[in-house]
N, CA, C and O atoms as a DFTB+ gen file, in Angstrom:
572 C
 N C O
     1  1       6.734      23.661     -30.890
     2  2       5.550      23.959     -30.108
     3  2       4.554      22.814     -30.226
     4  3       4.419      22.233     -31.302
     5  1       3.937      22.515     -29.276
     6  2       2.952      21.470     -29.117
     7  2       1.575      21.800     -29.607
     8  3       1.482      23.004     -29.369
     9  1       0.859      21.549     -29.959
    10  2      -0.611      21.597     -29.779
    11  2      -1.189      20.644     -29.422
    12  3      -0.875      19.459     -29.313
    13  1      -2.527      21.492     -29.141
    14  2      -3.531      20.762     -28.280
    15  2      -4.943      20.617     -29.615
    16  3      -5.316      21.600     -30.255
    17  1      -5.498      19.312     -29.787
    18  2      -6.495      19.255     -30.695
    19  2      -7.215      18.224     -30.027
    20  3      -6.608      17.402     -29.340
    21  1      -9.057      18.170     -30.230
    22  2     -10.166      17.961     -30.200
    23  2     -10.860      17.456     -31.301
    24  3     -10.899      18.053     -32.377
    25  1     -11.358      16.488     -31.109
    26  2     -12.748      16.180     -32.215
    27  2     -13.296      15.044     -31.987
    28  3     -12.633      14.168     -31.432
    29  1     -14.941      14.765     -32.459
    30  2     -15.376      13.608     -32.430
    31  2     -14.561      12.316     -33.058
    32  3     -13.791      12.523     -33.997
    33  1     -14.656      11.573     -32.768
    34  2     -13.871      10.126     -33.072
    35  2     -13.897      10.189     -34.564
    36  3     -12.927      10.153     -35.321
    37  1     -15.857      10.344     -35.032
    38  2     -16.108       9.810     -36.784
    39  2     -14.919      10.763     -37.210
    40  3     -13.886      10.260     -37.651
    41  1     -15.038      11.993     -37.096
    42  2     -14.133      13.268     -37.530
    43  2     -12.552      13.169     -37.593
    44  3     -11.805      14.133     -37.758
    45  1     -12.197      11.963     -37.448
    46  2     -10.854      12.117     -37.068
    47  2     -10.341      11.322     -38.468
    48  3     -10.983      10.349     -38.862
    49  1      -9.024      11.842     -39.272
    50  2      -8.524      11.041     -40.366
    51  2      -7.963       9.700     -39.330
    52  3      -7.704       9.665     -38.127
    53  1      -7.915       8.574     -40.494
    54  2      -7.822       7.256     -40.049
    55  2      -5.913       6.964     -39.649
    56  3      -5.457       5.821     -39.683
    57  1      -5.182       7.975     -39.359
    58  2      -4.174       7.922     -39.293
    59  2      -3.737       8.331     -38.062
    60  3      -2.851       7.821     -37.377
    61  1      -4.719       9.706     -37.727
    62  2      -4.910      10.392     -36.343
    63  2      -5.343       9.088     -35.366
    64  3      -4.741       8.693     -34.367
    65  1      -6.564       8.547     -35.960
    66  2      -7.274       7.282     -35.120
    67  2      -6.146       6.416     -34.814
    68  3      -5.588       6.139     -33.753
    69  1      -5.990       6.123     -35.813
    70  2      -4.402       4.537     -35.924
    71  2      -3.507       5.312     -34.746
    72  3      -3.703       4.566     -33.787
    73  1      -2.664       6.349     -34.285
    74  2      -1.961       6.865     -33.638
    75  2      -2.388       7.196     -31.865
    76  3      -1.677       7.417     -30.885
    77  1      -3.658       7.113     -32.023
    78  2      -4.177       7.587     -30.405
    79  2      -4.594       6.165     -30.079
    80  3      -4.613       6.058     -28.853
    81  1      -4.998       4.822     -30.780
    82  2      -5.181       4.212     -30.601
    83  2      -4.303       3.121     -30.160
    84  3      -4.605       2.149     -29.468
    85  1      -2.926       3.503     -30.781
    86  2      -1.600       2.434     -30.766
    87  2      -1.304       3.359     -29.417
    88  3      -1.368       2.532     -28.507
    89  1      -1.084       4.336     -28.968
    90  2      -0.868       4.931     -28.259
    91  2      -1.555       4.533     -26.738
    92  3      -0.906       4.283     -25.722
    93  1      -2.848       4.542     -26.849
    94  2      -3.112       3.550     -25.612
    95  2      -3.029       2.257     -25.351
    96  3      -3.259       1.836     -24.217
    97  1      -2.602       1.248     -26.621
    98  2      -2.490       0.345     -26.380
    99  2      -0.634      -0.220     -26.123
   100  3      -0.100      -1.326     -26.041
   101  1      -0.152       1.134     -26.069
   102  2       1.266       0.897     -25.989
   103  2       1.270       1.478     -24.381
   104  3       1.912       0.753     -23.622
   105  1       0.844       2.300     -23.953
   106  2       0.725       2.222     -22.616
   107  2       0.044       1.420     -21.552
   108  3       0.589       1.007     -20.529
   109  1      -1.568       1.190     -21.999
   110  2      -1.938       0.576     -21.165
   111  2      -2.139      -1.249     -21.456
   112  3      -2.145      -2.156     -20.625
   113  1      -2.251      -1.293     -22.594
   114  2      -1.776      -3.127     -22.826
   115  2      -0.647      -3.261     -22.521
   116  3      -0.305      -3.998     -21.597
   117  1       0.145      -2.592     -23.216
   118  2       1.690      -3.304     -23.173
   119  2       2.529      -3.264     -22.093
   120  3       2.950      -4.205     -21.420
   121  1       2.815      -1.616     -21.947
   122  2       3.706      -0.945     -20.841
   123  2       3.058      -1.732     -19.434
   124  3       3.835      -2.555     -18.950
   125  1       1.814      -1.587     -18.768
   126  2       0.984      -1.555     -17.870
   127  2       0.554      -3.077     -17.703
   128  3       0.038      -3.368     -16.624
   129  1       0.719      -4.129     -18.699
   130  2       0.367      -5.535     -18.648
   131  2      -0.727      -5.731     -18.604
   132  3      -1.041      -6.813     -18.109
   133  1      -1.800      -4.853     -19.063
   134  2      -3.012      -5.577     -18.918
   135  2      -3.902      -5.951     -20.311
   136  3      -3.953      -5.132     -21.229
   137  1      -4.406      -6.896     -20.371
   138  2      -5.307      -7.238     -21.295
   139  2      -6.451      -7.425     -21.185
   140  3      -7.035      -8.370     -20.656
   141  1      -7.085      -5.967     -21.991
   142  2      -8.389      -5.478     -22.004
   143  2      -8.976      -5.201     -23.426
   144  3      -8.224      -5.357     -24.388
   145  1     -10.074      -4.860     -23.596
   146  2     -10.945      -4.513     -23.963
   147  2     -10.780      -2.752     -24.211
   148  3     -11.805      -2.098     -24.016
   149  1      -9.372      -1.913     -24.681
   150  2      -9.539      -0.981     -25.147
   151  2     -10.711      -0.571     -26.139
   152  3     -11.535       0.289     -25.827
   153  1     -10.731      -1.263     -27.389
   154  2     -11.326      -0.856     -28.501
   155  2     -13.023      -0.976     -27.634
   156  3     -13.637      -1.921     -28.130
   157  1     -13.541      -0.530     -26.935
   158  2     -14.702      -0.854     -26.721
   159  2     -16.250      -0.784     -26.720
   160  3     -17.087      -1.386     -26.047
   161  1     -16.409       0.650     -28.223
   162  2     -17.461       0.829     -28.740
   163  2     -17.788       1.824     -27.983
   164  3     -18.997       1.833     -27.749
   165  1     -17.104       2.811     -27.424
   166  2     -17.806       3.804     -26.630
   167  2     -16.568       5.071     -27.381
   168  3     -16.657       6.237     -26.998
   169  1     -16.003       4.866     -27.929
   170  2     -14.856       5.993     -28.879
   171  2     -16.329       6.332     -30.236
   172  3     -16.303       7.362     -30.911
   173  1     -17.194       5.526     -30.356
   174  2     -17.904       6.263     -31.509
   175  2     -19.278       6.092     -30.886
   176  3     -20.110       5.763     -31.731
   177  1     -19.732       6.212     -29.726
   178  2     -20.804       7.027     -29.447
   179  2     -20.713       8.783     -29.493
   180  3     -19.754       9.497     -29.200
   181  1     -22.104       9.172     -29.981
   182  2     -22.532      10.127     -30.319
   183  2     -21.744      10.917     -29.003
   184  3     -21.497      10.281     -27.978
   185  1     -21.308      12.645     -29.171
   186  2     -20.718      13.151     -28.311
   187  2     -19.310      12.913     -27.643
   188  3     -18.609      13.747     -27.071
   189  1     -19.091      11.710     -27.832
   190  2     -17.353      11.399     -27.670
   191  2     -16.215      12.401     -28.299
   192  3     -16.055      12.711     -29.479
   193  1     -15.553      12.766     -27.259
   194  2     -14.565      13.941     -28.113
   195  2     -12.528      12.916     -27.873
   196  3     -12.038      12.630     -26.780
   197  1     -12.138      12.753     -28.692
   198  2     -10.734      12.285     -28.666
   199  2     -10.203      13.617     -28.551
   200  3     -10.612      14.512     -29.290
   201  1      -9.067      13.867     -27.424
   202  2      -8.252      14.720     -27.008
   203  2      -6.840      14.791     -27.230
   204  3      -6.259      14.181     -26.333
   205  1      -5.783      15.467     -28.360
   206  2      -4.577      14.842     -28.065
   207  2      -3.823      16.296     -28.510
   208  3      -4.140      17.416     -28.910
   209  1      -2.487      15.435     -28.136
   210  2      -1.686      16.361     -28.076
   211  2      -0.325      15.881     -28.767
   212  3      -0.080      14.696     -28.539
   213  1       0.701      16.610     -29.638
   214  2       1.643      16.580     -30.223
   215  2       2.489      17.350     -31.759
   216  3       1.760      17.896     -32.588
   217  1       3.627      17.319     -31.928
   218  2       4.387      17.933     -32.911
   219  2       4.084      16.771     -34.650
   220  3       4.906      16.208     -35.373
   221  1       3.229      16.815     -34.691
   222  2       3.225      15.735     -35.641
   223  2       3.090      14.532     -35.664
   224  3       3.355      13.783     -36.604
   225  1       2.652      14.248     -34.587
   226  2       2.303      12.817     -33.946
   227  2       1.925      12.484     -32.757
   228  3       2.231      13.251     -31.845
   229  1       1.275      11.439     -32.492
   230  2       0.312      11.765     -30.659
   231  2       1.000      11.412     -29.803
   232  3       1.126      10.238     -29.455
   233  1       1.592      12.416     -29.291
   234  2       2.038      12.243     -28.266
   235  2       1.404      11.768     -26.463
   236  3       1.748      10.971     -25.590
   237  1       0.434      12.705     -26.627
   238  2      -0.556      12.154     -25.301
   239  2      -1.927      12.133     -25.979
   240  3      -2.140      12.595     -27.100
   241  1      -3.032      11.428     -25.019
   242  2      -3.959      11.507     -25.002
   243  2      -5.276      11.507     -24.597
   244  3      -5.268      10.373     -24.116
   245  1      -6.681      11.994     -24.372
   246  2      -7.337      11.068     -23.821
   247  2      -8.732      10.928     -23.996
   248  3      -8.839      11.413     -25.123
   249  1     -10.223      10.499     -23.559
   250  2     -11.274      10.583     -24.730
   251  2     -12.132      11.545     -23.169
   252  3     -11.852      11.744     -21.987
   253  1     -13.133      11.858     -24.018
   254  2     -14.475      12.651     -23.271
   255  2     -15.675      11.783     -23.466
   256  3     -16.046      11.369     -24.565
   257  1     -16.193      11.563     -22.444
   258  2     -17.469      10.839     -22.960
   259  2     -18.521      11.204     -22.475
   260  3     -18.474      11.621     -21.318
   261  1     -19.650      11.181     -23.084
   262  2     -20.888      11.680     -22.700
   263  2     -21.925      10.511     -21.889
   264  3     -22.569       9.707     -22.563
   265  1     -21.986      10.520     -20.656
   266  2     -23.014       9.693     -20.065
   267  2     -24.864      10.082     -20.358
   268  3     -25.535      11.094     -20.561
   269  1     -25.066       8.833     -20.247
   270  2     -26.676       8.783     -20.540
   271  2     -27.220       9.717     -19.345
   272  3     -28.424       9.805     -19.586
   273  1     -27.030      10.235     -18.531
   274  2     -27.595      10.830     -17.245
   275  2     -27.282      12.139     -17.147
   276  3     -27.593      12.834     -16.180
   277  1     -26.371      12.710     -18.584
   278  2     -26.199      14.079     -18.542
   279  2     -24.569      14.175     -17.848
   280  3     -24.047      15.286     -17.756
   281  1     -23.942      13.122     -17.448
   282  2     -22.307      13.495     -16.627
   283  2     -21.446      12.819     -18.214
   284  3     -21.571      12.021     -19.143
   285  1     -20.518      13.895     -17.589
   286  2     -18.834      13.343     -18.701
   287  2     -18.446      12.578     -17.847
   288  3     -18.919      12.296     -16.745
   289  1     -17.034      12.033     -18.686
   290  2     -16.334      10.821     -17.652
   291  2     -14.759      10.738     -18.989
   292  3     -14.503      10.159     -20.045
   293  1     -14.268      11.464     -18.292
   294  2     -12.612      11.399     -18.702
   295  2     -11.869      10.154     -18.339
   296  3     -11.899       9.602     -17.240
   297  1     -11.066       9.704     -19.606
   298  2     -11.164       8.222     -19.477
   299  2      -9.581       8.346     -20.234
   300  3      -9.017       9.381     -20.589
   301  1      -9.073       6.878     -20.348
   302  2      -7.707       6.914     -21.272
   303  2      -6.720       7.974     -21.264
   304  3      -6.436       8.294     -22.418
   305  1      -6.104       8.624     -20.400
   306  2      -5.317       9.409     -20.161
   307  2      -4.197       8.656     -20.033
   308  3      -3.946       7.897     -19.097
   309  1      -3.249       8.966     -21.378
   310  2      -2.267       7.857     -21.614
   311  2      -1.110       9.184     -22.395
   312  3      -1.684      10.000     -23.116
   313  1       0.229       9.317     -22.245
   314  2       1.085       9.602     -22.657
   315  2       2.553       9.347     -22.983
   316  3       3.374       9.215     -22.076
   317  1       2.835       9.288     -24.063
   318  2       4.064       8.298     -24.914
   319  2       5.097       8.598     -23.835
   320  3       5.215       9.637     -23.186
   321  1       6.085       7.071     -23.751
   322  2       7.004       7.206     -22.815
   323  2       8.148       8.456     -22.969
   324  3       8.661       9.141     -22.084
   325  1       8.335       8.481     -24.357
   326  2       9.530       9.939     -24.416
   327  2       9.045      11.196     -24.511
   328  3       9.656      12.157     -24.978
   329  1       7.739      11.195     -23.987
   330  2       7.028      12.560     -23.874
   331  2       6.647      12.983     -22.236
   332  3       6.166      14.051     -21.858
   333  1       6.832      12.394     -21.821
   334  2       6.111      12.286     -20.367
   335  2       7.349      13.126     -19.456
   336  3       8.556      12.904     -19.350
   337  1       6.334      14.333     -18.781
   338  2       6.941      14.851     -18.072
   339  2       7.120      16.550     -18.823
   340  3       7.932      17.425     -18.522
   341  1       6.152      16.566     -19.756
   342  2       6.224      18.038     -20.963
   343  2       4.678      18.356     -20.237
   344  3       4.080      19.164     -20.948
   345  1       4.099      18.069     -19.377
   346  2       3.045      18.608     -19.233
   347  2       1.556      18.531     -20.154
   348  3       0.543      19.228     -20.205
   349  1       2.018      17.327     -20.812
   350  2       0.556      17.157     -22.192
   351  2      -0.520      16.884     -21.372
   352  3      -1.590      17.491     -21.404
   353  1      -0.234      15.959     -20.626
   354  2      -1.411      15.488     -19.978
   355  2      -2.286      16.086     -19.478
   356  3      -3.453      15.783     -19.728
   357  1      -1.829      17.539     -18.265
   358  2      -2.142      18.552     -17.866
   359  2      -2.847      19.012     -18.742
   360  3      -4.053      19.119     -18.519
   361  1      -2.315      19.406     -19.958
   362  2      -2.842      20.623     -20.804
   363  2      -4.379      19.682     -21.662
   364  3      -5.463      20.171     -21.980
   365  1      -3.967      18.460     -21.799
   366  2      -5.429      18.044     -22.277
   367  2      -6.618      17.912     -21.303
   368  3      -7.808      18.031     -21.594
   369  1      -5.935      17.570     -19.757
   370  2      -7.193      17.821     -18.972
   371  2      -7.834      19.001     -18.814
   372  3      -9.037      19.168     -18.613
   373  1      -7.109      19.690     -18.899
   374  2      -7.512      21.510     -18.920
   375  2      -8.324      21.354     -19.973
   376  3      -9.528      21.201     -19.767
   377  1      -7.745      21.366     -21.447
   378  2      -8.988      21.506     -22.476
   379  2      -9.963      20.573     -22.968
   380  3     -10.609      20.717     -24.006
   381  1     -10.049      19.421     -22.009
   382  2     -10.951      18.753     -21.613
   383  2     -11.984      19.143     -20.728
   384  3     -13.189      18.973     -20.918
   385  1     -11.366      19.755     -19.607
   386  2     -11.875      19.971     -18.711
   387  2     -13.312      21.692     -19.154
   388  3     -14.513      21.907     -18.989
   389  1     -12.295      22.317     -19.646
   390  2     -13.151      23.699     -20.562
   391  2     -14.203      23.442     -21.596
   392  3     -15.128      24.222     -21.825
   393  1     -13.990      22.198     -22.263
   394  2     -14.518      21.345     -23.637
   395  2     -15.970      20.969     -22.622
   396  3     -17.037      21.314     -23.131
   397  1     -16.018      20.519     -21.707
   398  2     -16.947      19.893     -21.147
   399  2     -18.168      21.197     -20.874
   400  3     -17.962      22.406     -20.770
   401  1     -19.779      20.261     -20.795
   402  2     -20.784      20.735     -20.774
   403  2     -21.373      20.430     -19.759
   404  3     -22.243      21.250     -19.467
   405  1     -21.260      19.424     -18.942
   406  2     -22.284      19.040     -17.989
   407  2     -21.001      19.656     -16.345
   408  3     -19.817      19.980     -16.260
   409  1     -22.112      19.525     -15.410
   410  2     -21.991      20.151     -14.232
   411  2     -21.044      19.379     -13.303
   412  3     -20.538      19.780     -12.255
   413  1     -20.885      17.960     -14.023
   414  2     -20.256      16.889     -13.153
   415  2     -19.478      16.379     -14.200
   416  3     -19.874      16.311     -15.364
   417  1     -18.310      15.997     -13.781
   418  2     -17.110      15.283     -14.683
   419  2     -16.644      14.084     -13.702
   420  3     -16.092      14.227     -12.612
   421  1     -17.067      12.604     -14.475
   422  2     -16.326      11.332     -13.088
   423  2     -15.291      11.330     -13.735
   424  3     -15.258      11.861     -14.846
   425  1     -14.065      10.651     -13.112
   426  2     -12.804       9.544     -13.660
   427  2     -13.092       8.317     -12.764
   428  3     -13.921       8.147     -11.870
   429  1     -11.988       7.392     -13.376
   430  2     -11.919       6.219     -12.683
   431  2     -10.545       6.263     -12.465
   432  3      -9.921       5.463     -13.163
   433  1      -9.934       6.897     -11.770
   434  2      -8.029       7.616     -11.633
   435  2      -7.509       6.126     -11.023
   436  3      -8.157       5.428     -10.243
   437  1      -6.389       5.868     -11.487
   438  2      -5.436       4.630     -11.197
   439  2      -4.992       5.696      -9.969
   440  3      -4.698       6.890      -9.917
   441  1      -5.113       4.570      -8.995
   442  2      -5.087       5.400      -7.305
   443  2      -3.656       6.094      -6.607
   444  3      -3.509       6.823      -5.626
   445  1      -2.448       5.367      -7.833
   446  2      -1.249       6.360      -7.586
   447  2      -1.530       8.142      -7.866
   448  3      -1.260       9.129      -7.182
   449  1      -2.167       7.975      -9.149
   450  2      -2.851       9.247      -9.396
   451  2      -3.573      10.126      -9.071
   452  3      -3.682      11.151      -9.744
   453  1      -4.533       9.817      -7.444
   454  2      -5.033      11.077      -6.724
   455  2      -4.898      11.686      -6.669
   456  3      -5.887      12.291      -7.083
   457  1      -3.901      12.600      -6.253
   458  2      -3.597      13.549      -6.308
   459  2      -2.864      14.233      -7.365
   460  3      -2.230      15.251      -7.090
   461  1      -2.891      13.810      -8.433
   462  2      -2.572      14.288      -9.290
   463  2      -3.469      14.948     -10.223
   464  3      -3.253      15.823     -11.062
   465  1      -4.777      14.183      -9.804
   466  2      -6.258      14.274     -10.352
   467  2      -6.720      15.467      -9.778
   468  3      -6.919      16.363     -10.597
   469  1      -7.012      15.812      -8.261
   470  2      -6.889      16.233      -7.375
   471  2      -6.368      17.811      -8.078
   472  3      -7.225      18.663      -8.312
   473  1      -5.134      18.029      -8.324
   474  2      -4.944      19.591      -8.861
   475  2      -5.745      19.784     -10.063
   476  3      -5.065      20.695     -10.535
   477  1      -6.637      19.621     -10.876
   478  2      -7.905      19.826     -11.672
   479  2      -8.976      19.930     -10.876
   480  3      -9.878      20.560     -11.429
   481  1      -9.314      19.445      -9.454
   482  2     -10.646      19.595      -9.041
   483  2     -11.214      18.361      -8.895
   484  3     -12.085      18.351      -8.025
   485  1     -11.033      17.363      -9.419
   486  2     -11.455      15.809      -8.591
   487  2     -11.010      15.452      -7.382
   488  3      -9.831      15.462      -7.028
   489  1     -11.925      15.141      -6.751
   490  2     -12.416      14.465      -5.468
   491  2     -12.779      13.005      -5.154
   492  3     -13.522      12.348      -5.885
   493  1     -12.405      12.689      -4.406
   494  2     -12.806      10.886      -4.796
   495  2     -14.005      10.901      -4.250
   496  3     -14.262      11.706      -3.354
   497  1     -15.032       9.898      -4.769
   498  2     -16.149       9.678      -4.893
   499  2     -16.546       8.769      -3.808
   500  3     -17.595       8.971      -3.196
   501  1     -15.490       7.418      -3.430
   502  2     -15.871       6.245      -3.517
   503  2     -14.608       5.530      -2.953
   504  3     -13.519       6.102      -3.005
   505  1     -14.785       3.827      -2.217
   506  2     -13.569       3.217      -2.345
   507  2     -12.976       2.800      -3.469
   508  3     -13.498       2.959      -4.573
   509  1     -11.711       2.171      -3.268
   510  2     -10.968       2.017      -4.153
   511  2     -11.602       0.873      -4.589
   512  3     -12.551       0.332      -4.021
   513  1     -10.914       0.410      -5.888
   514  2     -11.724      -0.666      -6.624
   515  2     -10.350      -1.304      -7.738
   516  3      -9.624      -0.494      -8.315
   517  1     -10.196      -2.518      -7.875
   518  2      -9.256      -2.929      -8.880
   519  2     -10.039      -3.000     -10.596
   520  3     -11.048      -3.571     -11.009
   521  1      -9.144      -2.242     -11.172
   522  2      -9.542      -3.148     -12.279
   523  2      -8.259      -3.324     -13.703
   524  3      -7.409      -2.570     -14.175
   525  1      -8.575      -4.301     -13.906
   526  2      -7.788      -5.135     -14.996
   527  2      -6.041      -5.168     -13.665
   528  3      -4.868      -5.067     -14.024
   529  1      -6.529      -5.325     -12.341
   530  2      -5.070      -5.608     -11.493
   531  2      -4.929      -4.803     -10.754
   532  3      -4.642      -5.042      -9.581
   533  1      -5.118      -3.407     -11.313
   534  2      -4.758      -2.292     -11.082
   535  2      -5.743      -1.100     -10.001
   536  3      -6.732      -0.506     -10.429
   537  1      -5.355      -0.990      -8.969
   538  2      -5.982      -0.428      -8.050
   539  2      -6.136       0.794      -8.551
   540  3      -5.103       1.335      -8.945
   541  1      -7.542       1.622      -8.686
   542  2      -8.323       2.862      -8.964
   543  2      -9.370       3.210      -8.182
   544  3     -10.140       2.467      -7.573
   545  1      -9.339       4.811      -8.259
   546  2     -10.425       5.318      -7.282
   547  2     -11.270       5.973      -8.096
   548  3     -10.809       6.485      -9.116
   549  1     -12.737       6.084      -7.781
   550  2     -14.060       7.107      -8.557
   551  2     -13.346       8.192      -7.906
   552  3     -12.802       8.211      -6.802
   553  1     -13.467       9.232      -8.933
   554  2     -13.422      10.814      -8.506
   555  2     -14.727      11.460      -9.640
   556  3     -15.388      10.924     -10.529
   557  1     -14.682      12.712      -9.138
   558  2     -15.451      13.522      -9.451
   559  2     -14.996      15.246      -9.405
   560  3     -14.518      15.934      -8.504
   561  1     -15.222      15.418     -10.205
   562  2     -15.164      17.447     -10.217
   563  2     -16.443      17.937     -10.641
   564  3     -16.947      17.482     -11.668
   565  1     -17.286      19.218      -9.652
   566  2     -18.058      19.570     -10.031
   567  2     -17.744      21.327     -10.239
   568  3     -16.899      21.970      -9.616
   569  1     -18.661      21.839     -11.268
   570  2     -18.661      22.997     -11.209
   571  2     -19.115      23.552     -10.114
   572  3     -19.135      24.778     -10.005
């Protein structure tokens, strides 16, 4: 059985961290080719919740963040290649999506992903926009 777990970044043992962290950088540096600026000081602002999911190890994941203006913004939605396709992803946007406080939730969805975004309740916001190569659209879900 899988579970689903939550917590602020500080809160997290340094092993949990080491694992969600190799984890996006094995999808989106490596797998995905891009070289960025993961680590980028916004995993330990105040209100940040790390989201993951797995049998003893992280299997998926992704962070919550709290904007200065009162909006979340679901970000890093990344899941291990021999896990993909178990539905983690789903299930963390859901308890992401429940976890959340404010009235408005953005993403920045990699634009294959619309509609995938789309069955949670995001809406695109905006045109498309590249970044780090990679074509993405603003969405939004409101209560």
């Amino acid at each position: 059985m899988v579970s689903i777990f939550n917590a602020p970044t500080r809160n997290l043992d340094i092993v949990t961290l080491h694992e969600i962290l190799r984890l996006r950088q094995d999808v989106f540096v490596v797998e995905q080719a891009c070289a960025y600026p993961d680590i980028d000081g916004r995993d330990l602002e105040p209100g940040t919740l790390q989201f993951w999911a797995g049998q003893g190890s992280v299997d998926a994941t992704l962070r919550l963040l709290r904007e200065p203006d009162g909006t979340e913004r679901i970000g890093r939605v990344a899941t291990a290649k021999a896990a993909r396709g178990q539905g983690l992803s789903s299930q963390l946007m859901e308890a992401a999506i429940a976890e959340s406080r404010s009235a408005r939730i953005s993403i920045d969805a990699q634009a294959y992903l619309e509609q995938w975004y789309a069955r949670f309740g995001f809406v695109r916001a905006g045109e498309d926009f590249l970044e780090d190569g990679i074509p993405h659209v603003p969405m939004t879900r409101t209560r």
